[in-house]
C-alpha positions as CSV (number, residue, x, y, z in Angstrom):
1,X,0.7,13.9,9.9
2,X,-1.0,17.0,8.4
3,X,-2.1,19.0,10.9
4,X,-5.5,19.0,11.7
5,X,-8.6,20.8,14.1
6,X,-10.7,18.8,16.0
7,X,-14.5,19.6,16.1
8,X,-16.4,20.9,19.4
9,X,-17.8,17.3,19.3
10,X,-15.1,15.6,19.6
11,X,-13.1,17.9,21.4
12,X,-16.0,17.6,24.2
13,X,-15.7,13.7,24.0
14,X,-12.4,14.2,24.9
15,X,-13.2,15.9,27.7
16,X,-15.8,14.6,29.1
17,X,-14.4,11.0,29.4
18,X,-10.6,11.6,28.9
19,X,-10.3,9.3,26.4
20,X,-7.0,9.5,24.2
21,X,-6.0,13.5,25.3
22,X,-2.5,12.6,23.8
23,X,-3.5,10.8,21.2
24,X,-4.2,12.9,18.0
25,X,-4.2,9.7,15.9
26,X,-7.1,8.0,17.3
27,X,-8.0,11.9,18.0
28,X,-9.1,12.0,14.0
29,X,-10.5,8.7,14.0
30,X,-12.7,9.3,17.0
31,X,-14.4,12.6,15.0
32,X,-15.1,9.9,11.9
33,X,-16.6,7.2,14.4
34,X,-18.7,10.2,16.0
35,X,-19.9,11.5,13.0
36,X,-20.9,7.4,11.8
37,X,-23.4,7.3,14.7
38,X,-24.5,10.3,14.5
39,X,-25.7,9.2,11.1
40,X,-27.0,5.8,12.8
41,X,-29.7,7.7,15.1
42,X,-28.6,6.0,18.2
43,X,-31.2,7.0,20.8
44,X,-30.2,7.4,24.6
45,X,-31.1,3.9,26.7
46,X,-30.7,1.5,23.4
47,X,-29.1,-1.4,23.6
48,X,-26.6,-2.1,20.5
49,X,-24.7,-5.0,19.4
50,X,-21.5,-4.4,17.6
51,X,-19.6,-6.7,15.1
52,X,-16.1,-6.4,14.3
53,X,-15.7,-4.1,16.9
54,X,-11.9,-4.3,16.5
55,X,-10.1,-1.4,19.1
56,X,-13.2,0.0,20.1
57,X,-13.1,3.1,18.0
58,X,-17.0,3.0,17.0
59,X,-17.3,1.4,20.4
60,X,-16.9,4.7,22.2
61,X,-18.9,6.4,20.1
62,X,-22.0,4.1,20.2
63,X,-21.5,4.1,24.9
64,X,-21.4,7.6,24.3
65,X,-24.5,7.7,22.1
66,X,-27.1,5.3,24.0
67,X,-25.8,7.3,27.6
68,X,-26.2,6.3,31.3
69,X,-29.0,4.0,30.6
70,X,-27.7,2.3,27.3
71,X,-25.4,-0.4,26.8
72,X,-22.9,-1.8,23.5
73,X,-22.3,-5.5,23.4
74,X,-19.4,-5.5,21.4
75,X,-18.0,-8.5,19.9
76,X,-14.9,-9.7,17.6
77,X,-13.9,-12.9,15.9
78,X,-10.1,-11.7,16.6
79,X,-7.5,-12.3,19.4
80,X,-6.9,-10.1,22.1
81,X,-2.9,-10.0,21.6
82,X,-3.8,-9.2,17.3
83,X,-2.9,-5.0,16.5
84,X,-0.9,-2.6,16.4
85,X,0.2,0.0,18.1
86,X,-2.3,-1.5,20.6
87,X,-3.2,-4.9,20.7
88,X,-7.4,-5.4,20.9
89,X,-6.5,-6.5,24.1
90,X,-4.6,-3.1,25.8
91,X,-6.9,-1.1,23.9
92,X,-10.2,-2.2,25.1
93,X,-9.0,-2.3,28.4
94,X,-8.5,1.1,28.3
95,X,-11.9,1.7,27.3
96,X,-13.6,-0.1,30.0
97,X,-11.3,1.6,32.7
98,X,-12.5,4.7,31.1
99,X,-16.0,6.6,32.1
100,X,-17.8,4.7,29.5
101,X,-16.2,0.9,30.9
102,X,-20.3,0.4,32.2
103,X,-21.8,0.7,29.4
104,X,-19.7,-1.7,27.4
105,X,-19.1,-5.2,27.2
106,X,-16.6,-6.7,25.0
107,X,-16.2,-10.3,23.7
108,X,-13.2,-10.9,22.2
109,X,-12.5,-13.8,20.3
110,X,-16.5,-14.7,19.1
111,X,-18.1,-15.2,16.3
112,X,-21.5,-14.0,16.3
113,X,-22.7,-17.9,14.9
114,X,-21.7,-18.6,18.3
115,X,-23.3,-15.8,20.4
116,X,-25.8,-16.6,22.6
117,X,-28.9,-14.1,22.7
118,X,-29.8,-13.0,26.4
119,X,-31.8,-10.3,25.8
120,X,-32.9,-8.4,22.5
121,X,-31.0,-5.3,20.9
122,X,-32.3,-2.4,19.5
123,X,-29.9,-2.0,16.9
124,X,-26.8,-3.9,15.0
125,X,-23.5,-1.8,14.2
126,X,-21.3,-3.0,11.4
127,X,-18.7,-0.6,11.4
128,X,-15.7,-0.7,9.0
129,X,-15.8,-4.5,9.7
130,X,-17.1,-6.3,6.4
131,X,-14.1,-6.6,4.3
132,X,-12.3,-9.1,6.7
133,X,-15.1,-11.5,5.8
134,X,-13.7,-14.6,3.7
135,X,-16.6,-14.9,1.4
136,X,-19.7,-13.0,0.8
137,X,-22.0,-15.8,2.0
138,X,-20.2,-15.2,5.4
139,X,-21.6,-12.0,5.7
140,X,-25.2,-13.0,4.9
141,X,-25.5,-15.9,7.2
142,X,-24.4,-13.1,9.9
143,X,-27.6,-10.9,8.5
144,X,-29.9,-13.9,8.7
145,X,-29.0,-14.0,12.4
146,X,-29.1,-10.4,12.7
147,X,-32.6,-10.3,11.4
148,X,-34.3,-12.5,13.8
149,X,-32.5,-10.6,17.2
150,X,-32.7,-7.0,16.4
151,X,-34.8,-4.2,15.3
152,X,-32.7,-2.6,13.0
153,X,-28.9,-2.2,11.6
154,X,-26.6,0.1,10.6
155,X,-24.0,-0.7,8.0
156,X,-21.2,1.7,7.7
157,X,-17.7,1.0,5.0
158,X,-15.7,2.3,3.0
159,X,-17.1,3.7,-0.3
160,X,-15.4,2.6,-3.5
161,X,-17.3,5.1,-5.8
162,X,-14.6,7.9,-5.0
163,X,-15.5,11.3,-6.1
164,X,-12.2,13.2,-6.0
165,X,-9.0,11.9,-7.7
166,X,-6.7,12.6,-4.5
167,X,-9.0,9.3,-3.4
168,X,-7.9,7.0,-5.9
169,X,-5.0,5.8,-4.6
170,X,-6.9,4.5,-1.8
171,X,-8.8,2.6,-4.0
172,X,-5.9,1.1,-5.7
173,X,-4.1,-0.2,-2.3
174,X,-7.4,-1.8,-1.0
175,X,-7.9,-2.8,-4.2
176,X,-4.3,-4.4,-4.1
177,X,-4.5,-6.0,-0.7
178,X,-7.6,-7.8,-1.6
179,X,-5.5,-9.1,-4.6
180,X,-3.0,-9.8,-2.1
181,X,-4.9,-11.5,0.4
182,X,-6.5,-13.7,-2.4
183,X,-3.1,-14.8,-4.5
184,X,-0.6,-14.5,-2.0
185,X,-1.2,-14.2,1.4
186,X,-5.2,-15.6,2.9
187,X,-5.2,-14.0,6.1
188,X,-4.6,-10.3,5.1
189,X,-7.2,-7.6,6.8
190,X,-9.1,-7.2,3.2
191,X,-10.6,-10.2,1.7
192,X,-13.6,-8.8,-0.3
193,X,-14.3,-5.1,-1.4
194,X,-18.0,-4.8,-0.8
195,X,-19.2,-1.7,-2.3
196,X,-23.0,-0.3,-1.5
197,X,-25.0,-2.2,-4.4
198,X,-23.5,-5.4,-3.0
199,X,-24.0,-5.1,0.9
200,X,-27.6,-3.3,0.2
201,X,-28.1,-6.8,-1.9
202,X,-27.1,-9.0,1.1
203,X,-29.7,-7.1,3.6
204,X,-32.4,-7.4,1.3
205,X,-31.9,-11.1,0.6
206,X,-31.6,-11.4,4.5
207,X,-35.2,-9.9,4.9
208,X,-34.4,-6.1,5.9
209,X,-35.7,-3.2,4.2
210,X,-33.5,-0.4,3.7
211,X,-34.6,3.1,4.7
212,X,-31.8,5.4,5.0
213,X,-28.6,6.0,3.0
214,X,-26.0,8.4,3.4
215,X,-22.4,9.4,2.5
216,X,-20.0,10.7,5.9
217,X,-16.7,13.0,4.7
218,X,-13.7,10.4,5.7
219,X,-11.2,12.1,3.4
220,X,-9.2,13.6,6.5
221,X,-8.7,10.1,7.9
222,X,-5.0,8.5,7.9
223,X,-6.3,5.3,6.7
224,X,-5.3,5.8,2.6
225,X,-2.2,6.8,3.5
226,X,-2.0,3.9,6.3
227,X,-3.1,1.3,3.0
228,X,-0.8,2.9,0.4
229,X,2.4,2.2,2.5
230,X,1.3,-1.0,2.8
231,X,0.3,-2.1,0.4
232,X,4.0,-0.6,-1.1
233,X,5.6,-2.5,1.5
234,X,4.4,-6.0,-0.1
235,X,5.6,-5.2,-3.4
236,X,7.6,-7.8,-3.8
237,X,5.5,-10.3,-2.7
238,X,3.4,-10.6,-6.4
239,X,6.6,-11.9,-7.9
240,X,5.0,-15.1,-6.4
241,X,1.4,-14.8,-8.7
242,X,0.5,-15.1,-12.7
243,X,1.7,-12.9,-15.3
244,X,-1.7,-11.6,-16.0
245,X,-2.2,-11.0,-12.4
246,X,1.3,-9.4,-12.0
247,X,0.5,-6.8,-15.3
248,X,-3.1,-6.1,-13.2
249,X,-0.8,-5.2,-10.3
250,X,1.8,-3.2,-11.9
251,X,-1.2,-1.0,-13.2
252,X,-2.8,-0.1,-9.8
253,X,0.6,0.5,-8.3
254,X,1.2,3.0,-10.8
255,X,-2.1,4.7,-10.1
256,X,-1.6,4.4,-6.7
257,X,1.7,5.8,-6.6
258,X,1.2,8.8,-9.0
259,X,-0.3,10.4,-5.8
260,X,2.6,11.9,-4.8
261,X,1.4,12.5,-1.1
262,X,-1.5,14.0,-2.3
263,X,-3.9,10.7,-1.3
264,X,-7.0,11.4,0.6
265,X,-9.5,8.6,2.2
266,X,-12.0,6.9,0.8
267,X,-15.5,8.0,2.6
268,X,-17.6,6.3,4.2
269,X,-21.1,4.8,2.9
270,X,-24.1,4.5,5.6
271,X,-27.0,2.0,5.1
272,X,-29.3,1.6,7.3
273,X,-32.4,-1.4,7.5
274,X,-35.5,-2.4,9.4
């Protein structure tokens, strides 16, 4: 791993609620996650519903954002015992043994379809969660539901419309393992590559009005290096698909591969609705 300084932000969130002081990979993803909801203008005392909360990386940003008298429903369609190196399971547990544990409720293993609305939210976080959604109409029924129990939501994923050419082979090996998830394997972690113009269609269509947009810097993250060697490591795997599907293929492992070690991340697109 390139080496790489922390900011006073995070290095004070760090601090303040020694959270992952020997961690320098969730270290980096932390400053990304801070930086997010920073962007989403979480307010001190809000309450916030999460989706896809996943390990709880924008988790601890948002309890850390809405303070003492907040709170952060967070909620996941996915096992406890799915991830790696840390299960959902051990690493949210961590989290609510943590200084922030309070302000934070997780709910593994629901789907927001079947979440019961006790009292309302201020705001909706999707974080990094949209591509595991099967099908586009999936992700619209959740922001008809969405629409009718909160005031507003923030939208933050990965932005396909790189800007530097180190961030192409990102592109290609999500691009790939949505491939893969759809010819070879269904129950990969991509399904669907929603890029701005698409997701920014869906919250309009579910009634919200968008009225803030913004790019965050991601290309320090691990994460296109994390996609690249996987997607390398299912190579083999398209032997299994079409012809015209294997020549696609060959094409974006080239691309992705001409990298050399030289791959940044994709950044990050923020939309944000009322």
């Amino acid at each position: 791993m390139k080496s790489f300084q922390l900011n006073e932000k995070t290095d004070a969130f760090i601090s303040n609620y020694s959270l992952f002081e020997d961690d320098p990979v969730q270290q980096i993803q932390l400053q990304h996650r801070l930086d997010l909801v920073e962007n989403f203008e979480i307010q001190k005392g809000m309450r916030v519903l999460e989706i896809g909360c996943g390990q709880g990386d924008t988790t601890v940003a948002l309890a850390d954002a809405v303070g003492e008298s907040g709170f952060v429903v967070a909620i996941d369609i996915a096992h406890p015992d799915y991830g790696a190196p840390f299960t959902l399971g051990q690493a949210t547990d961590r989290i609510k043994k943590s200084l922030l544990g309070d302000r934070v409720s997780f709910h593994l293993e629901m789907d927001l379809n079947d979440f019961e609305l006790e009292t309302p939210f201020d705001i909706a976080v999707l974080s990094h969660s949209s591509w595991y959604f099967k099908r586009p109409e999936d992700l619209l029924k959740y922001f008809i539901k969405l629409r009718g129990m909160v005031k507003r939501i923030c939208f933050a994923e990965w932005d396909l419309e790189f800007t530097h050419i180190h961030q192409r082979a990102h592109f290609c090996a999500v691009s790939i393992l949505a491939m893969y998830s759809n010819f070879v394997h269904n129950d990969g972690n991509i399904q669907n590559l929603f890029d701005k113009a698409q997701i920014q269609h869906l919250l309009e269509k579910a009634g919200f009005i968008i009225d803030k947009q913004s790019t965050v810097d991601a290309t320090y993250l691990q994460d296109g290096q994390w996609e690249k060697g996987y997607a390398n490591s299912i190579r083999q795997r398209f032997n299994e698909v079409p012809t015209m599907i294997q020549t696609m293929i060959t094409s974006y492992y080239q691309l992705m591969n001409a990298s050399n070690g030289d791959e940044q991340s994709l950044n990050s697109f923020i939309l944000c609705a009322k």
